[in-house]
Steps between C-alpha positions, in 0.01 A plus 500: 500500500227322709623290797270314783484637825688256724296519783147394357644389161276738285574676222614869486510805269831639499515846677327420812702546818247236691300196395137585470365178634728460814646824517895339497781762465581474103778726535680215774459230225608660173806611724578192573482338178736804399758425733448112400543563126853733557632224706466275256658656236792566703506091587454468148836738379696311817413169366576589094861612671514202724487672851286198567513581901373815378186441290413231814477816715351684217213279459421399826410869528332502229232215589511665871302824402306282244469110518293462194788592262540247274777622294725579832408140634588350205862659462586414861447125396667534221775671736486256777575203195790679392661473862438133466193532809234295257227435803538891564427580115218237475346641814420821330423376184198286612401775755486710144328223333238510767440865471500539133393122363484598141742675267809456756838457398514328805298202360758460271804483791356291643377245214892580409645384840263182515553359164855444624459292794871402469571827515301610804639155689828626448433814643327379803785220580763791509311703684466156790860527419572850615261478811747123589829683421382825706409237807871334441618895538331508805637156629886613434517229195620774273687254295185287388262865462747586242528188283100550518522831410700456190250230377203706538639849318635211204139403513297833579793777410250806543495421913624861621449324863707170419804784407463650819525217731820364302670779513398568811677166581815602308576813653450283839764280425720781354500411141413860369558483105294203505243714677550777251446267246155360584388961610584552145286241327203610776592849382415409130149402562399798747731763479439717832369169759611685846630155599721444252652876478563415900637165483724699190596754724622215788720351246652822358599634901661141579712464123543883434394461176179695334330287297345615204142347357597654153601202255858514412626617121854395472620189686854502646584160556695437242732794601534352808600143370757677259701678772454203746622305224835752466520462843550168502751530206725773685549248790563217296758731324673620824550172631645319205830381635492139571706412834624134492515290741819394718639171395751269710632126496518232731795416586385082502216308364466299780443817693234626287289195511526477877387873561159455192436139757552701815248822344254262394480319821510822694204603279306142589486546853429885473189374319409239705548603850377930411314542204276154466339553832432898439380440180254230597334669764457834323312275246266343721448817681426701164259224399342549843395862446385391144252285708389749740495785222292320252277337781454885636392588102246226429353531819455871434388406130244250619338828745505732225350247254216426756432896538530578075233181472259699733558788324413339195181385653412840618575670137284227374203579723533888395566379086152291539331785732572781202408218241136425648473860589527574064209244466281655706547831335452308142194320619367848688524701144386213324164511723478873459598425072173293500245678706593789257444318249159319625397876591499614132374194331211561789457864378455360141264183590731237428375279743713208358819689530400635840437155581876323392659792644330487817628149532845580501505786793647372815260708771783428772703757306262772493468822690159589703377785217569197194349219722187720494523530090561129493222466724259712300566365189545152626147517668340654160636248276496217697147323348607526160875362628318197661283432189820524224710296767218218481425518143870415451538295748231270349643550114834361617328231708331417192779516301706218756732809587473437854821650605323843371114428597677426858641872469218685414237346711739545790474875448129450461483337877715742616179797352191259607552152676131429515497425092401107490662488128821644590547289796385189284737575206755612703521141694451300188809719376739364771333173471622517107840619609570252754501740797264215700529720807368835396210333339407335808547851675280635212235273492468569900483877454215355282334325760545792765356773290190279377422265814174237466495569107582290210802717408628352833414167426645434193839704687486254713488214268780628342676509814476131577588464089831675572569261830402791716252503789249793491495749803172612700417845315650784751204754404171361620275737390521430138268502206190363509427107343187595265512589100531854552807716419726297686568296165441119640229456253516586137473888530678751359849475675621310218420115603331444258547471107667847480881350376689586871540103543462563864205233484087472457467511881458112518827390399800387727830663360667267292183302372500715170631410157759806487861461507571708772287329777282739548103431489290561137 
């Protein structure tokens, strides 16, 4: 199979052992590519089985030996989406796109992952999330890290790193089947993560219990209720002999109301005098920690909202960063699209295709070797550009679509801006349109390029017409004042009868009969 040398890029017979035109090591590179190829299809068994951690390693090898492998690049985004790391995946993706523009599944991640921008929100808010519950880690607020924590794996439940930390925080404070819990559902999404096996391992040597990531067949809680439940009967069974209680008599009613009087005063003063007092003060000193306590918490609230809201900003910078960096790559191979295109209708004389197409490539975009095509065919085309750009220029003028002859004789200035019929159409155009400013600019280009002729004058003229005062002409070595080729007289430049409306050479603009102001 053929392959391109990657030192000078050519292409090479198979066989060879070094690159005829550089003399590069062959043998080095199809190595390589070897050794990239079998490392990705071991990432690629590890990730059908779910060793996630593993086809990571795996691939990272893989694009190591050779970066231009599209397929390995592409499964280690894939890979890094799974573990819930969506920056990571779309990292590689556009790096892939880059490499390979056309006929990449990548194209179609990443279309995918942007025509859910709810979606990709979501995923960037719990990943703020993680980064403000990791800092409350960090700040021994352990209790407000794991209501966070819980939020975002509700929200994002693929997180392997949002597991971590919370269990990491449960097997601080002791709580180790709760910890076991949250390894096991970790466990489920990448079966052989190193951290989670170790953090398993913690909990197993401080419960003495193995835990086992196989999913359980037969439940037996309800054994347990039943014997619990016989339990309870057996006791209630053994102790069913009801003692009763010792009854006596008074020996005087009198007596008997004086001792209940005597109790319940007793009982009075014990209130008043012990209890009331106590009571009281443990109240207001309880409420006085609630103060302090929930003062302490929305002080600490109020930092850690000031510190996510500067995260946000700084995700936001990166989100719009990646976003303009995608435009520029869709304007570069849009460039490249049309000066491919304006090269073969130029191979086949289209001129008029080469022509529109031309229009439409942005030359900032361009390498050095396609500036230099562009050039070329720019430079070879560029008379009968100018002409088709001023013949349509003056049939939309002519046809009062101004908005179009403004367009096209635009262009035409941009090719030659010494043409006294494009400038003169062109400022009637904004004149039409209501764009008084760039037809006094216009009309003083006029005056400029033609100084001490009548195409000045009647510029000029129009000038004052617009409520505009006329400048000095900055080039003072203009054309001359006679009835030669300058066109002040009625030569051939088109002042005369030849249907431009520009004028006979006479004329002030605006003393014709035509609706558009311009001279007959």
């Amino acid at each position: 199979m053929p392959m391109n040398c990657l030192n000078c890029k050519a292409a090479v017979e198979p066989g060879l052992d070094f690159c005829p035109y550089c003399g590069f090591d062959l043998r080095v590179q199809r190595k390589c590519m070897s050794l990239s190829n079998m490392y990705y299809n071991l990432g690629l068994d590890k990730a059908q089985i779910r060793d996630l951690s593993g086809a990571i390693d795996m691939l990272r090898r893989s694009l190591k030996f050779n970066k231009l492998n599209i397929q390995a690049r592409n499964l280690l985004g894939l890979v890094y989406f799974e573990t819930g790391e969506a920056v990571s995946a779309l990292s590689e993706w556009i790096i892939s796109k880059n490499i390979m523009p056309e006929n990449n599944v990548a194209s179609e991640y990443i279309a995918k992952l942007q025509a859910e921008p709810a979606k990709l929100d979501m995923i960037n808010q719990t990943i703020k999330k993680y980064n403000a519950a990791l800092k409350c880690c960090r700040e021994n607020n352990e209790d407000v890290a794991a209501i966070q924590l819980k939020k975002i794996l509700s929200q994002n439940p693929k997180l392997i790193k949002g597991y971590h930390l919370l269990a990491l925080i449960y097997i601080r404070r002791e709580e180790y089947e709760r910890a076991r819990k949250i390894l096991k559902k970790a466990a489920r999404i990448d079966k052989t993560n190193s951290t989670t096996l170790r953090f398993l391992k913690e909990v197993d040597f401080q419960t003495g219990t193995q835990t086992s990531l196989e999913p359980r067949r037969f439940s037996r809680r309800g054994k347990a209720e039943a014997e619990e439940e016989k339990i309870t009967t057996d006791l209630l069974a053994a102790n069913d002999v009801v003692i009763q209680p010792p009854t006596f008599r008074e020996s005087s009613y009198m007596a008997t109301v004086l001792n209940i009087a005597i109790g319940l005063l007793l009982g009075g003063l014990v209130v008043w005098f012990l209890i009331g007092p106590g009571r009281e003060q443990e109240i207001n000193r309880a409420a006085d920690e609630k103060i302090i306590e929930y003062s302490a918490t929305m002080a600490s609230q109020e930092a850690q909202i000031n510190e996510l809201q500067s995260q946000v900003d700084s995700l936001n910078e990166t989100t719009a960063s990646a976003q303009q960096q995608l435009d520029q790559a869709g304007q570069k191979s849009t460039s490249y699209e049309n000066l491919l295109k304006a090269v073969e209708a130029y191979q086949k004389g289209n001129t008029s295709q080469v022509s529109n197409v031309l229009m439409e490539v942005n030359v900032d975009q361009l390498s050095v070797d396609a500036k230099a095509v562009y050039d070329e065919i720019y430079s070879s085309i560029q008379d009968a550009m100018f002409s088709e750009l001023k013949q349509e220029g003056q049939e939309a003028f002519d046809e009062a679509e101004y908005t179009t002859a403004v367009d096209r004789l635009t262009k035409a200035r941009e090719i030659n801006g010494e043409d006294y019929v494009v400038l003169n159409r062109l400022a009637h155009a904004y004149r039409m349109l209501g764009q008084t400013d760039n037809a006094i600019a216009t009309f003083q280009e006029i005056i400029n390029v033609f100084p001490g002729t009548d195409y000045a004058s009647r510029a000029a003229n129009s000038i004052e017409q617009l409520g505009g005062t006329p400048q000095e002409p900055q080039n003072t070595t203009g054309n001359d004042d006679g009835d030669g080729q300058d066109g002040t007289g009625d030569g051939d430049n088109g002042d005369g009868d030849n249907g431009d409306g520009t004028g006979d050479g006479d004329g002030d603009t605006g003393d014709g009969n035509n609706e558009d102001g311009t001279e007959e």
